[in-house]
C-alpha positions in Angstrom: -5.0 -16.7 12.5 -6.3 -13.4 14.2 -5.3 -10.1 12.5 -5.9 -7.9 15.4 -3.6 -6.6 17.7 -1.4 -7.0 19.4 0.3 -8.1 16.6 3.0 -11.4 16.4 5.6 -11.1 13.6 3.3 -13.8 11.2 -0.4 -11.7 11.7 2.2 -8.3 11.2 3.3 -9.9 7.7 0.2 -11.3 7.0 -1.8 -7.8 7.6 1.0 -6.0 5.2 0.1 -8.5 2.4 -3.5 -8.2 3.0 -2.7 -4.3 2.0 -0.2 -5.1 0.0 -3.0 -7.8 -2.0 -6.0 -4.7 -1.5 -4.2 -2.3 -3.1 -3.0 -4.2 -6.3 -6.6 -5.4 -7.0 -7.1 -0.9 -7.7 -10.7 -1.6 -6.1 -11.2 1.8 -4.2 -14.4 0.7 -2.5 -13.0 -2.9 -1.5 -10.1 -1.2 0.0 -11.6 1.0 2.1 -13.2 -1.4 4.2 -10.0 -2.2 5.9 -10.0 1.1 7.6 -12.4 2.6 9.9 -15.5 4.3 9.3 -13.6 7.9 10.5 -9.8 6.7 9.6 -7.7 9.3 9.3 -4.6 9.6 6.7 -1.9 11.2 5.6 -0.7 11.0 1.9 1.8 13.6 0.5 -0.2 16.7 0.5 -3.6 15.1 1.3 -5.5 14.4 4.3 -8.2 12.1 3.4 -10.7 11.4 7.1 -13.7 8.7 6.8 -14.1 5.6 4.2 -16.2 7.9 1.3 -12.5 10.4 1.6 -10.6 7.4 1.2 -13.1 6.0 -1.8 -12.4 9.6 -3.4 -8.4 9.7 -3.5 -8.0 6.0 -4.5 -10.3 6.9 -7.3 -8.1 9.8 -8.5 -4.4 7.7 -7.5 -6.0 5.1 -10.0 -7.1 7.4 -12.8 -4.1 8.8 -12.9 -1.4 6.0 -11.5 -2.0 3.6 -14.5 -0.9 -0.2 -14.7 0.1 0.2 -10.6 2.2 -2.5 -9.3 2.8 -2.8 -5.5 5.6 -4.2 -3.1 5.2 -3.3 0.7 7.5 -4.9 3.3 7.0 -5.3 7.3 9.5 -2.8 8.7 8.4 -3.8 12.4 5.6 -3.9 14.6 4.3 -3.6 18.0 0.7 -3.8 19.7 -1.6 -2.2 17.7 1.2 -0.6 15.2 3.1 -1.9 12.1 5.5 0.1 9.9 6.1 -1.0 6.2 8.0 -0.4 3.5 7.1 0.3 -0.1 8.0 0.6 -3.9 5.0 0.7 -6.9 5.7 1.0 -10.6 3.4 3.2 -12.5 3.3 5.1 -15.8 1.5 8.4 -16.6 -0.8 9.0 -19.3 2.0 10.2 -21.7 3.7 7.1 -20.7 6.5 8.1 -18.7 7.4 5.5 -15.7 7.5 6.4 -12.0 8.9 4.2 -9.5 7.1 5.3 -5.7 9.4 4.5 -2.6 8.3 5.0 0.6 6.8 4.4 3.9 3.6 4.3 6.0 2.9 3.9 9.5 -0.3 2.0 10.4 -2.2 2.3 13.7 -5.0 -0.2 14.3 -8.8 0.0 16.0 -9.0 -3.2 18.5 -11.1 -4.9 15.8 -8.4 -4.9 13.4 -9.7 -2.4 11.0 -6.9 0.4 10.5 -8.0 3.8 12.2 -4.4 5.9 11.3 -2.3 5.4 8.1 0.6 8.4 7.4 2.3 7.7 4.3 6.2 9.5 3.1 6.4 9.2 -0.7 8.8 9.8 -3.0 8.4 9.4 -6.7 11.7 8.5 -9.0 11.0 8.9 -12.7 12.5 5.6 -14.7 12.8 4.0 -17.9 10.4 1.1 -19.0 13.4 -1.1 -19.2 14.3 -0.2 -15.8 11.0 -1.5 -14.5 11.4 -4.6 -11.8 7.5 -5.4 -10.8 6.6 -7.9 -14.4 3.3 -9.5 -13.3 -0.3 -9.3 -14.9 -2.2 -7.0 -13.1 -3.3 -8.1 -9.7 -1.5 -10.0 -7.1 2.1 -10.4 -6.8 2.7 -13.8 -7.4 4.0 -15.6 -4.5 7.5 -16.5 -6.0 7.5 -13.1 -7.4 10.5 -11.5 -5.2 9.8 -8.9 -2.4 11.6 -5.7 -2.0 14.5 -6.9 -0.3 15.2 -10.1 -2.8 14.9 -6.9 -5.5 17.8 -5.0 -3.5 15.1 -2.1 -3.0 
């Protein structure tokens, strides 16, 4: 299967669980290498360009975002675009739980690598008991339930 665009529905889905996979292994450098050397992004109030940028933010998300657990969602697709939907769980260092909704829009190089990604974030502070995302660290399991099976 060829994940560049133009995208079908199944390379669409498979390129948002490719990110989706990325980000839950919390490996800064080894996701960076899905975007292009100058990529350009837009998260909340930061404006990270080029792969070393990128290396740098994921470093401080991590540091401070601890036991992350991600969900993103195709929202749609076309050519060399794909919109998702999101939701991660994460605590703080005094142990208070966050859960992150929101959504990016992704723009893709012709080689696949992603050259734009704008991200809306919103965080909503919750209980540990209120937590849905209960795997180890890692990959979402594959029967682990998506955002829409979670009514999210």
């Amino acid at each position: 299967m060829s994940l560049v665009p133009p995208f079908t529905e199944e390379t669409a889905i498979a390129k948002v669980r490719m990110a989706e996979d990325g980000w839950n292994s919390r490996d800064p450098e080894r996701v960076s290498l899905v975007y292009t050397p100058d990529s350009r992004w837009r998260n909340r109030a930061e404006f990270p360009v080029g792969r070393q940028q990128i290396v740098e933010f994921l470093t401080r998300k991590w540091a401070r975002e601890l036991d992350y657990r991600l969900i993103k969602e195709l929202w749609t697709y076309r050519d060399n675009r794909i919109a998702v939907r999101f939701a991660y769980e994460w605590h703080d260092d005094s142990g208070q739980w966050f859960c992150s909704y929101g959504n990016e829009n992704w723009e893709f190089a012709p080689d696949g690598l992603m050259q734009r990604r704008f991200a809306s974030i919103n965080d909503l502070p919750i209980k540990e008991r209120e937590r849905k995302f209960h795997w180890p660290l890692g990959r979402r399991p594959d029967n682990h339930p998506g955002l829409s099976e979670l009514g999210l």
